[in-house]
LUMGUTOR-31742 format. One record per residue (C-alpha): residue number from 1; residue in three letters; x, y, z. Coordinates in steps of 0.25 Angstrom, whole numbers, plus 5000, padded with zeros to 4 digits. Example, Ala and Ser with C-alpha at 12.3 -4.5 7.8 and 13.67 -1.06 7.14 Angstrom:
BEGIN
- num/residu/east/north/up
- 1/ALA/5049/4982/5031
- 2/SER/5055/4996/5029
This chain:
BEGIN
- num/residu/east/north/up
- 1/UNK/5000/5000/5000
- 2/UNK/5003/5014/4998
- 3/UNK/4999/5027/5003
- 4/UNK/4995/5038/4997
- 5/UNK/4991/5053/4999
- 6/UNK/4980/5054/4988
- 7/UNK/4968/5060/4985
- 8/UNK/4956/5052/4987
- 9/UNK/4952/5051/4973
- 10/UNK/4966/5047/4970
- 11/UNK/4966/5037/4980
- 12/UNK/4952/5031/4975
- 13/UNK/4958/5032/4960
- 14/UNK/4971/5023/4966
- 15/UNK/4961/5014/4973
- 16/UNK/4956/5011/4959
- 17/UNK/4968/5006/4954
- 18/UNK/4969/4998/4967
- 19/UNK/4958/4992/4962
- 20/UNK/4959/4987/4948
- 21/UNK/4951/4996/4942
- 22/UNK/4947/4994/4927
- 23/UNK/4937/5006/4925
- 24/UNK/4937/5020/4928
- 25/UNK/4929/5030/4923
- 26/UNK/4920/5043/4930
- 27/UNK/4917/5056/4927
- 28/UNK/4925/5067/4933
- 29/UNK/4919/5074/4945
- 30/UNK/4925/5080/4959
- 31/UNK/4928/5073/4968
- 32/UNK/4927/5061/4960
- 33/UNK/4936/5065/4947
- 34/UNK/4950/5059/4953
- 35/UNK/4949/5045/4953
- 36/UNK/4946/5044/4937
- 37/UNK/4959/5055/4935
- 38/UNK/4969/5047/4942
- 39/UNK/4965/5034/4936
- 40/UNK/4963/5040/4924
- 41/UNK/4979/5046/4923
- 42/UNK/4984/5030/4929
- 43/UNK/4996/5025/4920
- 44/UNK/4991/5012/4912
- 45/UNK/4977/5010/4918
- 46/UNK/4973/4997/4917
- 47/UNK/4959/5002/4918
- 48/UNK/4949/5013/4909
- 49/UNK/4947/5025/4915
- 50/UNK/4938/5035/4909
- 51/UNK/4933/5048/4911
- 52/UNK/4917/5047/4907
- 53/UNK/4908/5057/4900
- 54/UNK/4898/5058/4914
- 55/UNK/4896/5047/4925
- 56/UNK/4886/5040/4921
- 57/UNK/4895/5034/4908
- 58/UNK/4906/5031/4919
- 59/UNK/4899/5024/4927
- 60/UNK/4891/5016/4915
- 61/UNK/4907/5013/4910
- 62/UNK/4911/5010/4924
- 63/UNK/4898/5001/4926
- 64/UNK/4902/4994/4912
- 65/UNK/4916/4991/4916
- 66/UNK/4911/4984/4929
- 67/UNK/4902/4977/4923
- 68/UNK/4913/4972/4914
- 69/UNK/4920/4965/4925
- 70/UNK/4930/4978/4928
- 71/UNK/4933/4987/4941
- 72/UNK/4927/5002/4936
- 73/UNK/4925/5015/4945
- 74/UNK/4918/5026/4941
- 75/UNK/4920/5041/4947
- 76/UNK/4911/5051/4948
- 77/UNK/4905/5063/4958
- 78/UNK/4893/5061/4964
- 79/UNK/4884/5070/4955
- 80/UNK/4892/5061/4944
- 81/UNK/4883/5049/4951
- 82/UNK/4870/5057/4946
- 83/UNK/4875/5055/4932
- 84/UNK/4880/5039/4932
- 85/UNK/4867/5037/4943
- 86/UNK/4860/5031/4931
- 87/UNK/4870/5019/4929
- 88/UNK/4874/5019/4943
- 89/UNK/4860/5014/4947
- 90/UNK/4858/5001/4938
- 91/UNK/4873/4998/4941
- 92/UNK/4868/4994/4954
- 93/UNK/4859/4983/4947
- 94/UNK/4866/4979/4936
- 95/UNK/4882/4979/4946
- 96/UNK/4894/4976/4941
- 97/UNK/4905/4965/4938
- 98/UNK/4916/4972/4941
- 99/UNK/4917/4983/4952
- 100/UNK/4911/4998/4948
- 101/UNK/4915/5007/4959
- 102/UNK/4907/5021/4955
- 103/UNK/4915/5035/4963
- 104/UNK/4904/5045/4965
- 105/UNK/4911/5056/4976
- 106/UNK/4903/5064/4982
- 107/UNK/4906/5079/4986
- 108/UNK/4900/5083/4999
- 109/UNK/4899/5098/4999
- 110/UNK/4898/5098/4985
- 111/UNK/4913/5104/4983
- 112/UNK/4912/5100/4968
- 113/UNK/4898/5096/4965
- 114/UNK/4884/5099/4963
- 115/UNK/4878/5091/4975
- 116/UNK/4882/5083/4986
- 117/UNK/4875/5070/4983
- 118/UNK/4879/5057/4991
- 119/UNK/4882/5046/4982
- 120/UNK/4879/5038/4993
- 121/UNK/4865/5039/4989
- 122/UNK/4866/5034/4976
- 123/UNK/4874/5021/4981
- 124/UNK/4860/5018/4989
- 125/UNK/4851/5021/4978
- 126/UNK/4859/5011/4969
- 127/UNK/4862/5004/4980
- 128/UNK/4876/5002/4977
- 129/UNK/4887/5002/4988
- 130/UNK/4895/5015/4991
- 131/UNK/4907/5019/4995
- 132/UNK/4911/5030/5006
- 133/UNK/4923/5033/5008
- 134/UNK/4928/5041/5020
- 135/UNK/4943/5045/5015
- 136/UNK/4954/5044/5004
- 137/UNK/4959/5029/5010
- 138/UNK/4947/5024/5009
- 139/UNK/4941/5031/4998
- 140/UNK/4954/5023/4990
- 141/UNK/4949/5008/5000
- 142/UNK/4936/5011/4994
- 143/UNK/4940/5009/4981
- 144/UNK/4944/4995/4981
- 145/UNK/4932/4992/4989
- 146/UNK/4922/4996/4980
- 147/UNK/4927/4989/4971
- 148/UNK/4926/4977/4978
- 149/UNK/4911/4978/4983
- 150/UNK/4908/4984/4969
- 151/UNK/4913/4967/4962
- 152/UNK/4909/4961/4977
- 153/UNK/4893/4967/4973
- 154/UNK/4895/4968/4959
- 155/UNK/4890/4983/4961
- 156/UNK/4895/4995/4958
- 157/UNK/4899/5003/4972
- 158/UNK/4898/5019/4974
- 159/UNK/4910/5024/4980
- 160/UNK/4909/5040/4987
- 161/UNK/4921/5047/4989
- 162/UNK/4917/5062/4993
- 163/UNK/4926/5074/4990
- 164/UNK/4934/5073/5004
- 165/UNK/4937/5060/5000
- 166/UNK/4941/5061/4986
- 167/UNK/4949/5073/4987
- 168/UNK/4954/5071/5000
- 169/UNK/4969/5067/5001
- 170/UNK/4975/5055/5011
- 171/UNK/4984/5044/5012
- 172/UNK/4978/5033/5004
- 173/UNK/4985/5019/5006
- 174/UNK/4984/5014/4991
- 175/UNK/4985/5001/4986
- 176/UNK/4992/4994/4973
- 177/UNK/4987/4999/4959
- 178/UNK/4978/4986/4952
- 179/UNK/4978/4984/4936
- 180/UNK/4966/4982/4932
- 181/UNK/4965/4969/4926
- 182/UNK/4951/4966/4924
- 183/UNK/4944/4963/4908
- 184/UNK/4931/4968/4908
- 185/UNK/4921/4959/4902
- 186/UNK/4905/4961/4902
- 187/UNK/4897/4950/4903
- 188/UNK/4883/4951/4896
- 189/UNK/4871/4949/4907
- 190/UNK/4860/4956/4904
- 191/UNK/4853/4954/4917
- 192/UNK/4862/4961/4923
- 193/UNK/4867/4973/4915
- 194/UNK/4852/4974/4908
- 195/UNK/4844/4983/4916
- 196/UNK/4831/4981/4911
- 197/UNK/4820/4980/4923
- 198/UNK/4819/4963/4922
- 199/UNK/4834/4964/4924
- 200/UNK/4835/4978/4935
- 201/UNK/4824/4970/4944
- 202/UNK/4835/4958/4948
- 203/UNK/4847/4967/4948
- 204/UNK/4840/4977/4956
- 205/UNK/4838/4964/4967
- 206/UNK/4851/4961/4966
- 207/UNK/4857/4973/4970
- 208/UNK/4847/4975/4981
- 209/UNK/4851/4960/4987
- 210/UNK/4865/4964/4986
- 211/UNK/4865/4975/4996
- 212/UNK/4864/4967/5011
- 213/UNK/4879/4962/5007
- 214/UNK/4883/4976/5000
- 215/UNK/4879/4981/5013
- 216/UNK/4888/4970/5024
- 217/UNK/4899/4969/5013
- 218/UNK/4901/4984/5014
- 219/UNK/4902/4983/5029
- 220/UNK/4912/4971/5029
- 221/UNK/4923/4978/5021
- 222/UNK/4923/4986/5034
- 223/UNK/4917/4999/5023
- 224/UNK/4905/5000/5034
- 225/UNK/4911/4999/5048
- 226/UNK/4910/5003/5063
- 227/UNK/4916/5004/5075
- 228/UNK/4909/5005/5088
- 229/UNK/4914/5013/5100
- 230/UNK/4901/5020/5108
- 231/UNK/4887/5023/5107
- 232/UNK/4887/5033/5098
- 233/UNK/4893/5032/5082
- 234/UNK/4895/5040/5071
- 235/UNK/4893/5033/5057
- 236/UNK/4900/5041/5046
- 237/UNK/4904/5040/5030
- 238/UNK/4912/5044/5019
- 239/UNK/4922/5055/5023
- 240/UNK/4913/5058/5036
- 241/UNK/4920/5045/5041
- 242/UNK/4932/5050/5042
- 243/UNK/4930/5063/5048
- 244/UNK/4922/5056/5058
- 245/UNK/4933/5046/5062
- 246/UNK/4941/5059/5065
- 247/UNK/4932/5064/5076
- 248/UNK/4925/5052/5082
- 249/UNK/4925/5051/5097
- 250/UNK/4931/5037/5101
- 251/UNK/4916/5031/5108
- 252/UNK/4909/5034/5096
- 253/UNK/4907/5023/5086
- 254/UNK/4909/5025/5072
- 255/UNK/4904/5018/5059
- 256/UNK/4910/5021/5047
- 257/UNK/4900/5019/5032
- 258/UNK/4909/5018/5020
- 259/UNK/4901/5011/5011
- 260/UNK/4886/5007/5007
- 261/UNK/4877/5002/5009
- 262/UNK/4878/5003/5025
- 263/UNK/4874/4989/5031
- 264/UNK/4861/4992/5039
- 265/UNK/4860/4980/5049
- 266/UNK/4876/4982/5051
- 267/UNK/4875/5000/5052
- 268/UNK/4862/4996/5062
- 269/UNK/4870/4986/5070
- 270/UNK/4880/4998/5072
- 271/UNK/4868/5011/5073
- 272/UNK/4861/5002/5086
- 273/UNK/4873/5001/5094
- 274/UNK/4873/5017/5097
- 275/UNK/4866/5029/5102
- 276/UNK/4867/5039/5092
- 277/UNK/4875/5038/5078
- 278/UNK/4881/5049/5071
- 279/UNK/4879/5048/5056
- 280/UNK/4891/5055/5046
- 281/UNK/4891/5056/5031
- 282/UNK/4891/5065/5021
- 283/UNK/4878/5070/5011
- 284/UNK/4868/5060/5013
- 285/UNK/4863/5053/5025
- 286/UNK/4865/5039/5019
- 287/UNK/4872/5032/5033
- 288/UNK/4863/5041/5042
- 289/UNK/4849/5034/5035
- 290/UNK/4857/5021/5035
- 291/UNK/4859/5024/5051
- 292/UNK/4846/5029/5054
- 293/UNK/4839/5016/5048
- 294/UNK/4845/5006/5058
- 295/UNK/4848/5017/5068
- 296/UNK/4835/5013/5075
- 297/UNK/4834/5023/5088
- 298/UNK/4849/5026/5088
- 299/UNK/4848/5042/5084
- 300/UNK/4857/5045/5071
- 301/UNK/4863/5059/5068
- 302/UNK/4866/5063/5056
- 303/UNK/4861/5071/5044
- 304/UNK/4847/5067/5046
- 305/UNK/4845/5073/5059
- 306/UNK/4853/5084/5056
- 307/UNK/4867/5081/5064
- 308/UNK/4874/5080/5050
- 309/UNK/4874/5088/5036
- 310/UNK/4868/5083/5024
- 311/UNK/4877/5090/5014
- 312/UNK/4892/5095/5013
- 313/UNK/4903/5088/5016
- 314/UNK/4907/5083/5030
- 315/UNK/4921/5089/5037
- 316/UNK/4928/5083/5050
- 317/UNK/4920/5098/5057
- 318/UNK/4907/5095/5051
- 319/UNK/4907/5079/5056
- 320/UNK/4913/5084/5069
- 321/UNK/4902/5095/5070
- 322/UNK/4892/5082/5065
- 323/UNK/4897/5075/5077
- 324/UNK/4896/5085/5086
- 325/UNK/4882/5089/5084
- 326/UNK/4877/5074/5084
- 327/UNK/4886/5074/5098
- 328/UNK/4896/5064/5094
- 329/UNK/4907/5074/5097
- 330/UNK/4906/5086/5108
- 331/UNK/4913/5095/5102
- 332/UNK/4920/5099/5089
- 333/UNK/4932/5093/5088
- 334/UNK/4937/5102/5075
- 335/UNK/4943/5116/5077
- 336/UNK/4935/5124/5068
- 337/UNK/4942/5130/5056
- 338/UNK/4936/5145/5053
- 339/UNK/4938/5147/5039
- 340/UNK/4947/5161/5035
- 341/UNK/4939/5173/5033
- 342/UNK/4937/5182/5021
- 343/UNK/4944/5172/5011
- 344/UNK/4942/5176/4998
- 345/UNK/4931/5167/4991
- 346/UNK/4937/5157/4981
- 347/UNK/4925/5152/4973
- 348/UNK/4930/5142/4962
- 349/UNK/4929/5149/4946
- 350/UNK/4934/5147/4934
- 351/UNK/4949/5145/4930
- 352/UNK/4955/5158/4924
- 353/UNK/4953/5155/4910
- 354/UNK/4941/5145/4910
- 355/UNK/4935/5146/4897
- 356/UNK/4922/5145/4905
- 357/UNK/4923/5159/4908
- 358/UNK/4925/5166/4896
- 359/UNK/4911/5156/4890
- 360/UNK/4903/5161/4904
- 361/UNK/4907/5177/4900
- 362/UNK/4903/5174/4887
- 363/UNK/4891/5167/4889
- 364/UNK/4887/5179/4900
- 365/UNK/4891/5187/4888
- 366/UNK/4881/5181/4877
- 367/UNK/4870/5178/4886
- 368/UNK/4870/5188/4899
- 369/UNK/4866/5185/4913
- 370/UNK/4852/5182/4909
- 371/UNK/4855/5170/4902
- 372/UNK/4852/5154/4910
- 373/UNK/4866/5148/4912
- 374/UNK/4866/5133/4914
- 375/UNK/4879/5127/4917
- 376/UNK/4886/5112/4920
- 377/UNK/4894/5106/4929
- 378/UNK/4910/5111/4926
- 379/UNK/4920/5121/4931
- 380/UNK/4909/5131/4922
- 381/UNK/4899/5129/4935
- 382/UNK/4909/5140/4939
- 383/UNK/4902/5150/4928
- 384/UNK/4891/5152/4940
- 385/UNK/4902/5163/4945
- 386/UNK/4902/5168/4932
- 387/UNK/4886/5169/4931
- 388/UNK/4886/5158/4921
- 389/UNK/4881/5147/4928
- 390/UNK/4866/5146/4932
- 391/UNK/4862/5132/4934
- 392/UNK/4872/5119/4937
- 393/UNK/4868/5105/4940
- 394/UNK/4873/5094/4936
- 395/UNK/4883/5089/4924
- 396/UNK/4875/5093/4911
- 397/UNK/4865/5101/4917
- 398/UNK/4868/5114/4910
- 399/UNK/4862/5110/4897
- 400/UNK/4848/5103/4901
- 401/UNK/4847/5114/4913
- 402/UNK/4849/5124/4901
- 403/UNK/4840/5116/4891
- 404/UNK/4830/5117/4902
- 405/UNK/4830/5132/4906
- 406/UNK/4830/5134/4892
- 407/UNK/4816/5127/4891
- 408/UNK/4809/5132/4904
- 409/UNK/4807/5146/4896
- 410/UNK/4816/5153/4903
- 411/UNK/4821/5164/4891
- 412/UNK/4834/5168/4894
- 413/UNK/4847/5161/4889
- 414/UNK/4853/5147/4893
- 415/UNK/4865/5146/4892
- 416/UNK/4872/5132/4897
- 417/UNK/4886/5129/4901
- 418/UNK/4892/5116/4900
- 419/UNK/4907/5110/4902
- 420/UNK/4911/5099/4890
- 421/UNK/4914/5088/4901
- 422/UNK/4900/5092/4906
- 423/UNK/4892/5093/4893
- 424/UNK/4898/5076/4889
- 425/UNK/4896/5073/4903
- 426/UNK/4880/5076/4903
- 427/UNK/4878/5089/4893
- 428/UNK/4874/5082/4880
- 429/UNK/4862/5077/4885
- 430/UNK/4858/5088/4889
- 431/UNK/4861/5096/4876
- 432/UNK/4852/5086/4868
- 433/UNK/4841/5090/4877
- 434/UNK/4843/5104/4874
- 435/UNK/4843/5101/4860
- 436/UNK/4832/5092/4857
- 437/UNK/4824/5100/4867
- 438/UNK/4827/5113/4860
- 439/UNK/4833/5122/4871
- 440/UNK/4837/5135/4870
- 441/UNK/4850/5137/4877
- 442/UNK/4865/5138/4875
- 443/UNK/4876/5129/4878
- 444/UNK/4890/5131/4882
- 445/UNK/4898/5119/4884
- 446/UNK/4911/5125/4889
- 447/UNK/4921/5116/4884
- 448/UNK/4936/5113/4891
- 449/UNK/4940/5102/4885
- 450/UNK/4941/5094/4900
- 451/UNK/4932/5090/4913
- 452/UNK/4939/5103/4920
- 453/UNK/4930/5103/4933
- 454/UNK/4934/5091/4937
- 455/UNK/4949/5091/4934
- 456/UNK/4952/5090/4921
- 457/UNK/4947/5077/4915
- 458/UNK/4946/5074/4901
- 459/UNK/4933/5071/4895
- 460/UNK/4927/5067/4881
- 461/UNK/4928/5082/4877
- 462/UNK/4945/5082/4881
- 463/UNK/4949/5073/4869
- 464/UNK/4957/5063/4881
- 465/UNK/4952/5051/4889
- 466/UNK/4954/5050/4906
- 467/UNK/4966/5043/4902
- 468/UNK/4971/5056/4892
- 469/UNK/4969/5046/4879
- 470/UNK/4964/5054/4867
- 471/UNK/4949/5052/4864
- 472/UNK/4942/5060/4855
- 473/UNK/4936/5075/4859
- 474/UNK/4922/5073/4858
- 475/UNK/4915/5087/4850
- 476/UNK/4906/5094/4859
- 477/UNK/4901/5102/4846
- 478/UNK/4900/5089/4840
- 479/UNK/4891/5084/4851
- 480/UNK/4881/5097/4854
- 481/UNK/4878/5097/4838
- 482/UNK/4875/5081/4838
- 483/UNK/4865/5085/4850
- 484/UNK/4858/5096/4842
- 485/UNK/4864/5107/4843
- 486/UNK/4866/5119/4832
- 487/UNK/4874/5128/4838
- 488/UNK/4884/5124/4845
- 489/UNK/4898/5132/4844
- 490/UNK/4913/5131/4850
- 491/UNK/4920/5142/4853
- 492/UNK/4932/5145/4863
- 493/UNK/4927/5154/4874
- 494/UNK/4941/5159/4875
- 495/UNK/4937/5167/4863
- 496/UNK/4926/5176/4870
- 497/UNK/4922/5183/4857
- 498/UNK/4917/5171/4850
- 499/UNK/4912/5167/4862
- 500/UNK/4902/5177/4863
- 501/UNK/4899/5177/4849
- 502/UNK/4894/5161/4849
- 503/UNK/4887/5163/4862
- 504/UNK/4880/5175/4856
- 505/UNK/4878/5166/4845
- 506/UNK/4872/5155/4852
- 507/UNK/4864/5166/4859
- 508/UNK/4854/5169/4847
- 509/UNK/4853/5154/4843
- 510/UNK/4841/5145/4850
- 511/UNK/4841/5130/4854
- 512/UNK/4854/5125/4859
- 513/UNK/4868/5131/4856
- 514/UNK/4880/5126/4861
- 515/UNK/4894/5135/4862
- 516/UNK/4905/5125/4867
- 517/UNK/4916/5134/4874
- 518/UNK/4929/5127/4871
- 519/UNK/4941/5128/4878
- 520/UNK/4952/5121/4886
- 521/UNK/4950/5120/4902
- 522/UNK/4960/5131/4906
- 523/UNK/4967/5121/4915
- 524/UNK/4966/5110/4905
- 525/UNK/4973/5120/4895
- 526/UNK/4985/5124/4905
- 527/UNK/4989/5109/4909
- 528/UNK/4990/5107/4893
- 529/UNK/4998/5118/4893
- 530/UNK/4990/5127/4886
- 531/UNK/4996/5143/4886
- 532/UNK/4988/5155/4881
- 533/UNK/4995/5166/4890
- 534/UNK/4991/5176/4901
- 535/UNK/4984/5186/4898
- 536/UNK/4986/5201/4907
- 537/UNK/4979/5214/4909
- 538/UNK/4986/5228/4904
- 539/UNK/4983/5235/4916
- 540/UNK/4983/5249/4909
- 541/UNK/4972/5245/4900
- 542/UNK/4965/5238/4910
- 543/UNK/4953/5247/4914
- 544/UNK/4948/5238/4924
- 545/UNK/4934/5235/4920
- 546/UNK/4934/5221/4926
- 547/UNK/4928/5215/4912
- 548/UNK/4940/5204/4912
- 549/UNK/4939/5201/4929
- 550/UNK/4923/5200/4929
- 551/UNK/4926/5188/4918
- 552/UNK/4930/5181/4930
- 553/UNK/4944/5175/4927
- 554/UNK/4951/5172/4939
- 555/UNK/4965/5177/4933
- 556/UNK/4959/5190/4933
- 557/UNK/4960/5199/4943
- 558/UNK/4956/5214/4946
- 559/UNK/4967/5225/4953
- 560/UNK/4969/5238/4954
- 561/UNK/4957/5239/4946
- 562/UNK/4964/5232/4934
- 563/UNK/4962/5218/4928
- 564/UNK/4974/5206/4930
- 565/UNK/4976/5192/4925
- 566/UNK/4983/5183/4935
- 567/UNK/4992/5172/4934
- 568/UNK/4978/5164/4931
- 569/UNK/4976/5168/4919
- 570/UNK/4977/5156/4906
- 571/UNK/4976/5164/4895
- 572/UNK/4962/5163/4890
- 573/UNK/4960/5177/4886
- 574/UNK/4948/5179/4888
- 575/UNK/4949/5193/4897
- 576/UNK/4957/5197/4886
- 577/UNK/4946/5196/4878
- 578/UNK/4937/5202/4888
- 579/UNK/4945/5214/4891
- 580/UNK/4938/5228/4885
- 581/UNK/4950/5236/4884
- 582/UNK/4960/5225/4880
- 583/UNK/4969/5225/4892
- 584/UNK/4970/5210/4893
- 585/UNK/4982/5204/4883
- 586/UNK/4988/5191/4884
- 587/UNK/5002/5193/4893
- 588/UNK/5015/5194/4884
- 589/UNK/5023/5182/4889
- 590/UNK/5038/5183/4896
């Protein structure tokens, strides 16, 4: 063995590899998107590794692979879950040959995300067993398990890692690297893979007979345990475990759940033999309604009862200040941080140079305050600083949100904004609709060439598979004009002047028009190496009108009643472009 001080998703992605892995694929999402970028980058895999259009075609490959005999994993955030929740359902009946381990993290606090949805509740509803873990070490531990329980049940098994575990760093004991050896073969058996209803009514039996052992198996592997040192206990999960360890009192018992289905006769056993239990666990209260059904008279505190919060992330002060009010602690045992006063506020925005920028100015521009501005999931979201961004939901919603704004008779302008990654991930669909159902809108699909919120990951739009192999660019043009679409037009949003000009175009037409905004992710463009110059401000010219600061580019600053470009600045040119007295010029080099 060796140790290791890793981040967790590292440490997850190296207990893959522990495990003869023969099948990667997910769709990038924080805090998930690690695990596929470092198996992805692995000298000489002995196993396929993909990044996938959305989730759900990840998991329908990943669930193809294990039923071919292989050992697959499948990553994904837990709002990617909502996409894949179709497949993931009926995977349950039909199960799997080889193991299927399916990563959904979940983000408590939402630091990334949309929601803070527990994947927990998923693995109950398809009744598939889930994983919890409460650190980096075991998080890695876990892997290998799941793997074993997914071929022991022939089921696929959830694993949910949170943020504080998946980007958290520790010392991970890690095991040797297994070549996957396995040949995959798919054996024809309709009665299993065929769900029609003659076919779902059997499997669905079987799944439901297979739970009792599910349940004891989990607790014999020691994933579910307990130790008991007085009457009163606290039962705790996930990265709520560990904090709770830290600030236990030795005469209070203590039952740790990392993994489900929880064992009810076996959790009751445990509830009966104390006064009062104390019930920790992050979002949902799937361990507290386990406890209270075999509770019986013995009071339980938790989120239910109002001792515990339902939403946010838990912290060693808020489980402290949980284990305090519930009077398992008598006092506070964590000095209080104050945080510094009068801080600047450092909300995240766009890069200096983001071409998203320059399309948000010009679409303001084109169609003024008063027009509707649907947008996406992407590092665009950040447009809402920029009063561009009106409604965000989910991945792809820009497009049907605007197609159905467009419809209600609302008569101002809809103007959408979706990221290329985004609009192959769940955008076409959508811009069929809007086609065939003859809405009036506009769509801008600002297009970087790259998955840029997420870190960077190549998609079919890049030209390069996960493993950097060449693969053809798919047309963006090429697919908004098979959908329907008329007008749809390319333009580089660098060059503000055409810009305006298609966007004032697309303004006078009806039905829907589609401008694609094309130009390299800023950062994508410096690792390649990619050099256009600073650009400076001749301070004697400069009048100070503030045009080029209110654009927003953070390498823009304002002194002395001048304009300045900082050492932030890539070059892009568009406040040279935006200046009206011509006092910004590229910087003559030394």
């Amino acid at each position: 063995m060796e140790r290791h001080y890793l981040l967790g998703n590292e440490a997850i992605a190296h207990a893959c590899l522990e495990s003869g892995i023969d099948f990667a694929s997910g769709y990038p999402g924080t805090p998930s998107s690690e695990v596929v970028d470092v198996l992805r980058v692995q000298k000489d895999p002995t196993y396929h590794v993909e990044w996938s259009v959305n989730e759900k075609v990840a998991l329908e490959n990943a669930l193809a692979a294990a039923w071919c005999g292989l050992r697959s994993i499948c990553t994904m955030k837990h709002v990617g879950l909502n996409v894949a929740a179709d497949p993931l359902m009926t995977s349950a009946y039909t199960g799997v040959t080889g193991g299927l381990v399916i990563m959904s993290a979940d983000d408590p606090f939402a630091h990334s995300s949309q929601n803070e949805q527990d994947t927990r509740c998923y693995a109950h509803f398809a009744r598939l067993p889930c994983l919890d873990p409460s650190g980096v070490q075991e998080a890695h531990d876990m892997i290998r398990a799941a793997f074993e329980i997914s071929e022991e049940f022939r089921l696929p098994v959830l694993f949910r890692p949170t943020t504080r575990v998946c980007h958290s760093k520790g010392d991970v004991e890690l095991g040797a690297i297994v070549p996957g050896t396995r040949k995959g073969e798919f054996h024809k058996d309709p009665r299993q893979y065929v769900v029609i209803p003659a076919h779902t009514r059997l499997l669905h039996k079987k799944l439901n007979e297979k739970q009792p052992i599910l349940k004891k198996r989990l607790v014999e592997r020691g994933l579910n345990h307990f130790t008991i040192k007085g009457k009163t206990a606290v039962i705790a999960s996930g990265i709520g475990a560990s904090y709770v360890q830290e600030l236990l009192p030795p005469d209070v018992s203590f039952m740790k759940i990392g993994a489900y289905p929880v064992d009810e006769e076996w959790l009751g056993v445990f509830a009966q033999k104390h006064e009062k239990i104390l019930v920790i666990e992050e979002l949902a209260p799937v361990v507290e309604e386990a406890v209270r059904q075999v509770a019986g008279c013995v009071p339980v505190f938790g989120k239910i009862n109002g001792y515990a919060p339902y939403e946010g992330e838990l912290s060693p002060a808020v489980v402290a200040a949980i284990m305090v009010k519930a009077g398992f602690l008598p006092e506070n045992p964590l000095v209080s941080m104050e945080p510094v006063q009068n801080l600047p506020l450092r909300p995240p925005i766009l890069c200096a140079g983001c071409h998203h920028r320059a399309a948000f100015y010009a679409m303001k521009r084109v169609f003024r305050e008063s027009a509707i501005y649907p947008s996406d999931i992407g590092c665009y979201t950040l447009g809402l600083q920029l009063g561009a961004v009106d409604t965000t939901i989910c991945m792809g919603a820009s497009i049907t949100v605007g197609s159905g704004i467009a419809h209600s008779g609302d008569p101002r302008d809809v103007v959408c904004t979706i990221g290329d990654s985004t609009f192959l991930h769940t955008g076409i669909q959508g811009l069929m609709n809007a086609v065939y159902n003859g809405a009036n809108m506009t769509i801008v699909i600002l297009d970087n060439r790259i998955t840029a919120m997420t870190g960077h990951q190549p998609n079919p739009n890049t030209g390069v598979t996960a493993t950097g192999a060449e693969s053809p660019a798919i047309s963006l043009d090429a697919i908004c004009r098979s959908c329907g679409v008329t007008f749809v037009e390319t333009v580089d949003p660098y060059d503000l002047t055409e810009m305006l000009r298609v966007l004032e175009e697309a303004k006078k037409k009806k039905g829907v028009r589609v401008i694609i905004a094309k130009q390299m992710c800023v950062i994508a463009a410096r690792r390649a190496g990619v050099k256009r110059g600073r650009y400076a401000v001749n301070l004697e010219l400069c009048t100070g009108c503030g045009t080029c600061v209110k654009f927003g580019c953070p390498a823009i600053e304002f002194a002395d009643e001048k304009a300045r470009i900082n050492e932030l600045c890539s070059g892009c040119a568009v406040c040279a472009r935006l200046c009206p007295v011509g006092a910004i010029s590229r910087e003559a080099k030394k």
